[in-house]
LOKE-328290 format. One record per residue (C-alpha): residue in one letter; x, y, z. Coordinates in Angstrom, 2 decimals, m for minus. Example, Ala and Ser with C-alpha at 12.3 -4.5 7.8 and 13.67 -1.06 7.14 Angstrom:
@residuo->a; u->12.30; v->m4.50; w->7.80
@residuo->s; u->13.67; v->m1.06; w->7.14
//
This chain:
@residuo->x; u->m25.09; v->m31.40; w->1.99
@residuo->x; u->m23.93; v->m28.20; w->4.35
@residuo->x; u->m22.59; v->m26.49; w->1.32
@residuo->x; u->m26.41; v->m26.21; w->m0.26
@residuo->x; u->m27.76; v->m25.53; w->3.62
@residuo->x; u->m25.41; v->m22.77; w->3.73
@residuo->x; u->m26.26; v->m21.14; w->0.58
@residuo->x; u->m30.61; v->m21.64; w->0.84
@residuo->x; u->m29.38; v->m19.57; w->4.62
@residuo->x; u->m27.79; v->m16.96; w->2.35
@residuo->x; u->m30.66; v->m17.06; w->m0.17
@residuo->x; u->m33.54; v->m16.69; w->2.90
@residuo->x; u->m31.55; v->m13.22; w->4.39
@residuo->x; u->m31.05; v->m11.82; w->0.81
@residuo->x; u->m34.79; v->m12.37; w->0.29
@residuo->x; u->m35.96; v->m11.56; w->3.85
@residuo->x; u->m34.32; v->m8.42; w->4.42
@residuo->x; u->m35.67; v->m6.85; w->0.94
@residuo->x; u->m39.30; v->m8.11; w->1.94
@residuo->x; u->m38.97; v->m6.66; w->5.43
@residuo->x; u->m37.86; v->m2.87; w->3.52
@residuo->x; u->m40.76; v->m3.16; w->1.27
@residuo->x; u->m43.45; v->m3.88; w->4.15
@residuo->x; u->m42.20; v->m1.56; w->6.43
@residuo->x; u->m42.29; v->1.47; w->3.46
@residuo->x; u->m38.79; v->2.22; w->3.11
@residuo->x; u->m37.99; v->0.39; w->m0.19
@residuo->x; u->m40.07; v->m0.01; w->m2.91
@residuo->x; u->m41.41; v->m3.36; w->m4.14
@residuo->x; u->m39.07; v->m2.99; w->m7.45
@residuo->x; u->m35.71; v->m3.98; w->m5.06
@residuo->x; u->m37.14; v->m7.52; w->m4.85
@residuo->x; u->m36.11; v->m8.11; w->m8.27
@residuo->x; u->m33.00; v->m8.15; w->m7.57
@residuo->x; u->m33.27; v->m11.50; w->m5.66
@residuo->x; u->m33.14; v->m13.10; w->m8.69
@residuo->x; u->m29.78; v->m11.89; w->m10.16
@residuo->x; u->m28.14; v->m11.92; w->m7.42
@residuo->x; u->m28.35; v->m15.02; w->m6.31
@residuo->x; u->m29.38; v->m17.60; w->m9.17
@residuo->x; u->m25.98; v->m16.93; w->m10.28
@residuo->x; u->m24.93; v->m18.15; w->m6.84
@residuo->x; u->m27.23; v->m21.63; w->m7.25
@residuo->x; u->m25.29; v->m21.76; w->m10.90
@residuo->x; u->m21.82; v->m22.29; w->m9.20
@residuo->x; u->m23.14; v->m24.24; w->m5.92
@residuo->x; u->m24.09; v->m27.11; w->m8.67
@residuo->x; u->m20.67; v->m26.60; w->m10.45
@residuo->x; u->m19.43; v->m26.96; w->m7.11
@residuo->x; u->m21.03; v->m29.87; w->m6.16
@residuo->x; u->m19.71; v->m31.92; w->m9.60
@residuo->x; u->m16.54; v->m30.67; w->m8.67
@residuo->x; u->m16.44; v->m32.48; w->m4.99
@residuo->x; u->m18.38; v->m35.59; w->m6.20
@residuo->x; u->m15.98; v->m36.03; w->m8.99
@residuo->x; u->m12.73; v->m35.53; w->m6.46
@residuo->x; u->m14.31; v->m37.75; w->m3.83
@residuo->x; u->m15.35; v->m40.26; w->m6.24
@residuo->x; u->m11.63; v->m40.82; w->m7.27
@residuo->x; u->m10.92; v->m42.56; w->m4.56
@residuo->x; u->m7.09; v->m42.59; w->m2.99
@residuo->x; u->m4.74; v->m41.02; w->m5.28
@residuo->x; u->m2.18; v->m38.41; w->m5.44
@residuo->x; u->m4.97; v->m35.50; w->m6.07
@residuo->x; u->m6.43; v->m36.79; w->m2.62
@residuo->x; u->m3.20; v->m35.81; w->m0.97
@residuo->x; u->m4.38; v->m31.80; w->m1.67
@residuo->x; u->m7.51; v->m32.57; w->0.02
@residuo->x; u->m6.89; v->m29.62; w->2.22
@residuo->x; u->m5.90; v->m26.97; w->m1.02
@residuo->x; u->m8.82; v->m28.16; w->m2.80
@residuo->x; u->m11.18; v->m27.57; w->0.36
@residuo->x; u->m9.86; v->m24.19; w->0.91
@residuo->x; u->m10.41; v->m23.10; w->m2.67
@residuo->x; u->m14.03; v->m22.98; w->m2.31
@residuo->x; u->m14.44; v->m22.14; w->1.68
@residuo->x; u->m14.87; v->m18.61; w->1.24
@residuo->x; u->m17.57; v->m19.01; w->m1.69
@residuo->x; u->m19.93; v->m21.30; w->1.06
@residuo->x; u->m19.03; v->m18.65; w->3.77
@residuo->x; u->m20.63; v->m15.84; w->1.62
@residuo->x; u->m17.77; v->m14.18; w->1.83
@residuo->x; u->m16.66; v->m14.67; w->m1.49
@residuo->x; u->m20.26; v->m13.73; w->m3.68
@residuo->x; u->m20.09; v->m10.69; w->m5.40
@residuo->x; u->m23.26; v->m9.38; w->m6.38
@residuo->x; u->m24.03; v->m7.88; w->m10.08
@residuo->x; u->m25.12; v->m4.42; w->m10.59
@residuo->x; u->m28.43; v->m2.87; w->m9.83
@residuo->x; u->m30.14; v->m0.24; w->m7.86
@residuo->x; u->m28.51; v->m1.50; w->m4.87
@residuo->x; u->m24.80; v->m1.85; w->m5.46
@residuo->x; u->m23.20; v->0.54; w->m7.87
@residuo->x; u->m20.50; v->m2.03; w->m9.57
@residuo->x; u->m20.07; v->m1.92; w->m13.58
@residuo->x; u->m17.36; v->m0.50; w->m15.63
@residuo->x; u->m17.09; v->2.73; w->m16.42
@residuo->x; u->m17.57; v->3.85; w->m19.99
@residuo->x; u->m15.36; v->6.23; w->m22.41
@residuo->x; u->m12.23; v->5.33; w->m20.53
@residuo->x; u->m13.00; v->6.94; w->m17.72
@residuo->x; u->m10.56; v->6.07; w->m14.44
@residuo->x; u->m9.53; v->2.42; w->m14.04
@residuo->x; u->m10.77; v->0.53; w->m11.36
@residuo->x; u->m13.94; v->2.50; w->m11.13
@residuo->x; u->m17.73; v->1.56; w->m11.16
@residuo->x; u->m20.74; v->2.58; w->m12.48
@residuo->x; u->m24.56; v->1.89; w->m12.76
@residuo->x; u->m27.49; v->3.36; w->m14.27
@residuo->x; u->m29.89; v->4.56; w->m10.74
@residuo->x; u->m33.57; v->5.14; w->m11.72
@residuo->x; u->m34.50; v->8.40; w->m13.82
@residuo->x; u->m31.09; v->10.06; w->m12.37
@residuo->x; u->m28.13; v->9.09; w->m14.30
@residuo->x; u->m25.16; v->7.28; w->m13.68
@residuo->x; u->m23.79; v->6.88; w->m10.84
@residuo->x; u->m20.02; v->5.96; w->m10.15
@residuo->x; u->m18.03; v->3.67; w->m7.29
@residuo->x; u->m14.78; v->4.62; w->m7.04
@residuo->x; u->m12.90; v->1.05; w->m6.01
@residuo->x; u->m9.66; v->2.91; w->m5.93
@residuo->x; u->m9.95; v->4.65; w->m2.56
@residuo->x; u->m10.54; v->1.35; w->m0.56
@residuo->x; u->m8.40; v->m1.26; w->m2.85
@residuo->x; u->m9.59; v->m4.32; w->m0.68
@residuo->x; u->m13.36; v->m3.67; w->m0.10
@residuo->x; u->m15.05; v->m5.10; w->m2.87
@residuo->x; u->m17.85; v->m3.26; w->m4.71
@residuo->x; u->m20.56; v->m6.25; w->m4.59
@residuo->x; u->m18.82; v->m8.36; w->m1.74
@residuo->x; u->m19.57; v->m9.04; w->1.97
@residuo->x; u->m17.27; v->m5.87; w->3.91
@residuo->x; u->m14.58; v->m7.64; w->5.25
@residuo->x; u->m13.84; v->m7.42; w->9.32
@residuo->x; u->m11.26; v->m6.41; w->10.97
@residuo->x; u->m10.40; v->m4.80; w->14.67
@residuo->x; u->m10.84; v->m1.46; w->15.28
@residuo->x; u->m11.01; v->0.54; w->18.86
@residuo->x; u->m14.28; v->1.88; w->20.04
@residuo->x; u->m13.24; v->6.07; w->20.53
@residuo->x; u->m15.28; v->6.55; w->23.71
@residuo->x; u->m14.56; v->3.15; w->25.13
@residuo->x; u->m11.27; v->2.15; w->24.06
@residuo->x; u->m12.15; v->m1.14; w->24.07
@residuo->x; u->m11.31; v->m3.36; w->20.59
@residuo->x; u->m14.08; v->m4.95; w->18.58
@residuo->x; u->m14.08; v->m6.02; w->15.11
@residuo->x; u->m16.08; v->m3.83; w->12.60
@residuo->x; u->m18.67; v->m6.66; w->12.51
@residuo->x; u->m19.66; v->m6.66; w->15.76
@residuo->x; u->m21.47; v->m3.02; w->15.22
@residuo->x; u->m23.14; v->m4.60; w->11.99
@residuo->x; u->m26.19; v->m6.59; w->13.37
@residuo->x; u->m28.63; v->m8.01; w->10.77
@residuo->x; u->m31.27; v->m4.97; w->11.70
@residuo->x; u->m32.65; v->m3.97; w->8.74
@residuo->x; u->m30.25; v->m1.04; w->8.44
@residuo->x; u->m28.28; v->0.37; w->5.92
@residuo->x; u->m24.85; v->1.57; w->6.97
@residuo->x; u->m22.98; v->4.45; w->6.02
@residuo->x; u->m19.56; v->4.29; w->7.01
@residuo->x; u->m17.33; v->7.05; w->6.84
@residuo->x; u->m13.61; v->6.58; w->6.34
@residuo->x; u->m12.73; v->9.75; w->7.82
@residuo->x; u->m8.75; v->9.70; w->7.53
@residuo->x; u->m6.45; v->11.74; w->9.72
@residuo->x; u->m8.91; v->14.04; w->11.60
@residuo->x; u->m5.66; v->15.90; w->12.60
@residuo->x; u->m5.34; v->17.83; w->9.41
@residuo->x; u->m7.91; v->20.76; w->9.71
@residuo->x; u->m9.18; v->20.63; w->5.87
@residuo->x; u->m10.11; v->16.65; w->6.78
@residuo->x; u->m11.53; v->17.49; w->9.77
@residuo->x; u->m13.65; v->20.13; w->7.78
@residuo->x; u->m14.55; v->17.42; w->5.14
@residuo->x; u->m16.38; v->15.33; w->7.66
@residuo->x; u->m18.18; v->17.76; w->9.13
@residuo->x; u->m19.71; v->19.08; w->6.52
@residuo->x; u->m20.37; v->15.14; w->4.87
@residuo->x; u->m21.97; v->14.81; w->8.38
@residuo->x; u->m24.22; v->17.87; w->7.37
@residuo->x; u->m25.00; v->16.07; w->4.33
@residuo->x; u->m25.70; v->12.48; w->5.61
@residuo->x; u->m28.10; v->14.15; w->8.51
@residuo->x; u->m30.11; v->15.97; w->5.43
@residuo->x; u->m30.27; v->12.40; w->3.77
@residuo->x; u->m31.42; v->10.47; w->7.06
@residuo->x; u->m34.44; v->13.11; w->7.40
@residuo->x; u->m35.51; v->12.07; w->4.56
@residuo->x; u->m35.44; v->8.34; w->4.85
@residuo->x; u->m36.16; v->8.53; w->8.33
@residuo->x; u->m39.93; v->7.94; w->9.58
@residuo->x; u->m41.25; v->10.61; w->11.79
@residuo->x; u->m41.19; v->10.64; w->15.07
@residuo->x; u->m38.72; v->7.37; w->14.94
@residuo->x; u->m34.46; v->7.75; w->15.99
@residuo->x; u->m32.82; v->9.78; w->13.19
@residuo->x; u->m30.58; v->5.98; w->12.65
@residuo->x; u->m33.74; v->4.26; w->12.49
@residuo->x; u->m33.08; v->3.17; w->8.40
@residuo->x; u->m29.62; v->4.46; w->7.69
@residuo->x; u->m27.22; v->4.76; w->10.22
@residuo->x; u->m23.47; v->6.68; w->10.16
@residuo->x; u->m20.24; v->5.16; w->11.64
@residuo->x; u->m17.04; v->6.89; w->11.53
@residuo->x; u->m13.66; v->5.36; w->11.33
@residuo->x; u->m10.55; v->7.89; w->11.60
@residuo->x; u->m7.22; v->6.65; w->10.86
@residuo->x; u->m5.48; v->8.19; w->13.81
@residuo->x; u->m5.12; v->7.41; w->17.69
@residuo->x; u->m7.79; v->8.18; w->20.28
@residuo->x; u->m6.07; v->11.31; w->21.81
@residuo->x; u->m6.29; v->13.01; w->17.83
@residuo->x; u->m10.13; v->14.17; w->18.45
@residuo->x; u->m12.47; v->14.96; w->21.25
@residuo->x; u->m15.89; v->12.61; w->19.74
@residuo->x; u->m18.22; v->15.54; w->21.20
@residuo->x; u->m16.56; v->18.02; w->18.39
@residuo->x; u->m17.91; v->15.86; w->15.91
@residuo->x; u->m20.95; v->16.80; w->14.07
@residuo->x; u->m24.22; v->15.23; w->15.48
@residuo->x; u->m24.68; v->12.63; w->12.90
@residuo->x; u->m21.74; v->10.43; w->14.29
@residuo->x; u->m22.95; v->10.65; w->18.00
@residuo->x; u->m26.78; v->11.34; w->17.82
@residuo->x; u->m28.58; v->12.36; w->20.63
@residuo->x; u->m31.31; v->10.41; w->21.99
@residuo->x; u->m34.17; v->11.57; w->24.33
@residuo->x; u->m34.00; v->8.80; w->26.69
@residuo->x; u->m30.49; v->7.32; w->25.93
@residuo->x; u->m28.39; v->10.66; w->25.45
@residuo->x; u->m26.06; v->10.47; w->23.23
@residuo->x; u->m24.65; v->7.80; w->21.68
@residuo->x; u->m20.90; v->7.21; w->21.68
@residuo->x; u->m20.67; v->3.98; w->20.08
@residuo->x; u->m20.61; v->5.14; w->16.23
@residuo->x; u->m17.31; v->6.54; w->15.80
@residuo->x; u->m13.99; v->3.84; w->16.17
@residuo->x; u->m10.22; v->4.94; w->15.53
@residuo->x; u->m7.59; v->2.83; w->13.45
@residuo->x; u->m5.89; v->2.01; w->17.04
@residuo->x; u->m6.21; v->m1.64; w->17.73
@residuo->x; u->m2.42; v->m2.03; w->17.41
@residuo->x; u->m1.85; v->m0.19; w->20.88
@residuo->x; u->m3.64; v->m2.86; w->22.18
@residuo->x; u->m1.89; v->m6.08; w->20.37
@residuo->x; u->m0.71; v->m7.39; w->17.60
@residuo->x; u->m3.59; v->m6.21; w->15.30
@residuo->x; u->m3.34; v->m4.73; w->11.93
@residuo->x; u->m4.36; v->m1.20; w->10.68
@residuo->x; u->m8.04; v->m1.47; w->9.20
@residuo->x; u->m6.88; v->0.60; w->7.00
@residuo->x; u->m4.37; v->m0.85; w->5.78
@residuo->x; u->m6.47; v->m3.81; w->5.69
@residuo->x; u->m8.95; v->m1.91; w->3.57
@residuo->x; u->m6.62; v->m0.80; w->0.94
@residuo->x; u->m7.75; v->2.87; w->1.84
@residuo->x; u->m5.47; v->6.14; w->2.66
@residuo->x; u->m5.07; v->7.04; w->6.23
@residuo->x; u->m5.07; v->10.88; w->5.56
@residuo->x; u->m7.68; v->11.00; w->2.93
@residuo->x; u->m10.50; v->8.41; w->3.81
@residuo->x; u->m13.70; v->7.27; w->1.68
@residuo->x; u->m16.70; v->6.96; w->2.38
@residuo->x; u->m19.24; v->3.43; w->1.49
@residuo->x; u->m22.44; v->2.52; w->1.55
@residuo->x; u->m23.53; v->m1.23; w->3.00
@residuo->x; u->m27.07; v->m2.67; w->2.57
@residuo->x; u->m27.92; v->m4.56; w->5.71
@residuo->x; u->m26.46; v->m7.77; w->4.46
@residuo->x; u->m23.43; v->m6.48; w->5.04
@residuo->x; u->m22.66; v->m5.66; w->0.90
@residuo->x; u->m20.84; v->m3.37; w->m0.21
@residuo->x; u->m23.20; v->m0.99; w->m2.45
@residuo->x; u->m20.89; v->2.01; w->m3.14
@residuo->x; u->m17.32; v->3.58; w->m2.43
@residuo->x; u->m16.79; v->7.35; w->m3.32
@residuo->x; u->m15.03; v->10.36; w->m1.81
@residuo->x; u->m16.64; v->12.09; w->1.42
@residuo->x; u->m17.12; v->14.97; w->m0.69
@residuo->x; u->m19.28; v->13.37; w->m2.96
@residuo->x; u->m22.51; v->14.55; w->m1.28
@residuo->x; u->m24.95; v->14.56; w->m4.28
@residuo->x; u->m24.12; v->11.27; w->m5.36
@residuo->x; u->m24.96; v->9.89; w->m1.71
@residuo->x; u->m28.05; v->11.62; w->m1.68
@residuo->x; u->m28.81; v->10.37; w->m5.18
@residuo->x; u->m28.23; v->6.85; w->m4.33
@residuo->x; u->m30.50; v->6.58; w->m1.10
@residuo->x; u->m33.61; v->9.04; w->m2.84
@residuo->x; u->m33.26; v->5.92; w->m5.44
@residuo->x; u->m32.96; v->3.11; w->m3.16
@residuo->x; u->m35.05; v->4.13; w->m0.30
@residuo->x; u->m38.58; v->6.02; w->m0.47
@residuo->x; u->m38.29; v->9.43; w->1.05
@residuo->x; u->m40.92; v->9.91; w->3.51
//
């Protein structure tokens, strides 16, 4: 049936991009247990599912049949992908805090280093675990609109993206830079040598104002790299603008995250969300990817 064909497609990328970070030496072989947990939990509810639409099919005509459409839309999202939320591990940073700490947090135990801690608060409708939801956002060189998806192509490449909030206020625009000084210390040391500094873990920057709030060359480095043959590259930082455009809503608002004070969160090239924190919290970003990645 499509709904199983659509799932074994989900189960080949989750598998296939961990074996393709282990061969070419930037994970370690220990990330492909998580193929496992994550999805056999998935196969568990594809075979509820399936009793669930031979039993409402089997019924034949009757009033039930009428919600046809309700009762297909209940489970659309689930077959999508959209919908699986993956458990915690080394890769995504989602269990409960303990001793009380702040509600709506997450936590998980990283190698030899601790806990570490995903604060869900600062981006209320990105999902710790879940598929990063896509929504239209306005290229800052360009100023043309593209949905956040389109600059997520199944690469191989984690994704840092940095919810950089109103880059009009001087102590934000501060913040970022010096995050960006801390992301370009963690991509040197996931990076290969002699391979593009976004070769394994590459920075994009949303800011929650209009186009005209920053130059994107005052920036630090990390969000418009320079390459030797390209130049650099202006495609990595977007603005929260789409609505000058049309009748599109605020990513932001979208997200569930503030406009003045941002977050920043970590994808894993499926396009998962593996960790939401502050842009201040450099350690713990530089904790995570020394854990998940092999430092070269």
């Amino acid at each position: 049936m499509g709904q199983g064909m659509n799932v074994s497609m989900q189960d080949a990328y989750n598998l296939g991009w961990k074996i393709g970070s282990v061969l070419s030496g930037t994970s370690s072989r220990n990330i492909l247990r998580t193929y496992n947990d994550e999805r056999r939990p998935v196969a568990l509810e594809l075979i509820e599912l399936d009793k669930k639409m031979s039993n409402f099919y089997c019924d034949g005509p009757s009033p039930e049949s009428e919600a046809y459409q309700d009762f297909r839309d209940s489970f659309a999202q689930f077959l999508s992908g959209v919908a699986v939320k993956y458990p915690p591990s080394a890769l995504v940073a989602n269990a409960p805090r303990a001793n009380g700490l702040v509600k709506g947090d997450t936590a998980i135990t990283n190698g030899d280093h601790g806990v570490l801690h995903s604060e869900q608060q600062l981006a209320k409708r990105i999902v710790v675990g879940q598929r990063l939801p896509s929504y239209k956002v306005v290229c800052q060189a360009e100023a043309n609109v593209l949905h956040m998806a389109d600059l997520l192509p199944s690469n191989g490449r984690w994704r840092v993206l940095v919810f950089a909030g109103d880059l009009a206020d001087r102590s934000q625009f501060q913040a970022v830079q010096a995050l960006g000084a801390a992301l370009e210390e963690v991509l040197r040391r996931c990076t290969p040598a002699g391979q593009n500094l976004h070769t394994v873990v590459e920075v994009i920057a949303l800011h929650s104002g209009t186009r005209d709030t920053i130059e994107l060359l005052q920036l630090h480095d990390i969000y418009h790299p320079w390459d030797d043959e390209l130049g650099w590259d202006y495609w990595k930082v977007l603005s929260d603008d789409a609505r000058t455009f049309g009748p599109c809503e605020s990513a932001y608002e979208k997200y569930g995250i503030s406009k003045k004070e941002g977050c920043v969160a970590i994808l894993r090239p499926d396009q998962h969300v593996s960790y939401i924190g502050r842009l201040e919290d450099h350690d713990t970003l530089s904790q995570f990817f020394g854990d998940a990645l092999i430092p070269v």
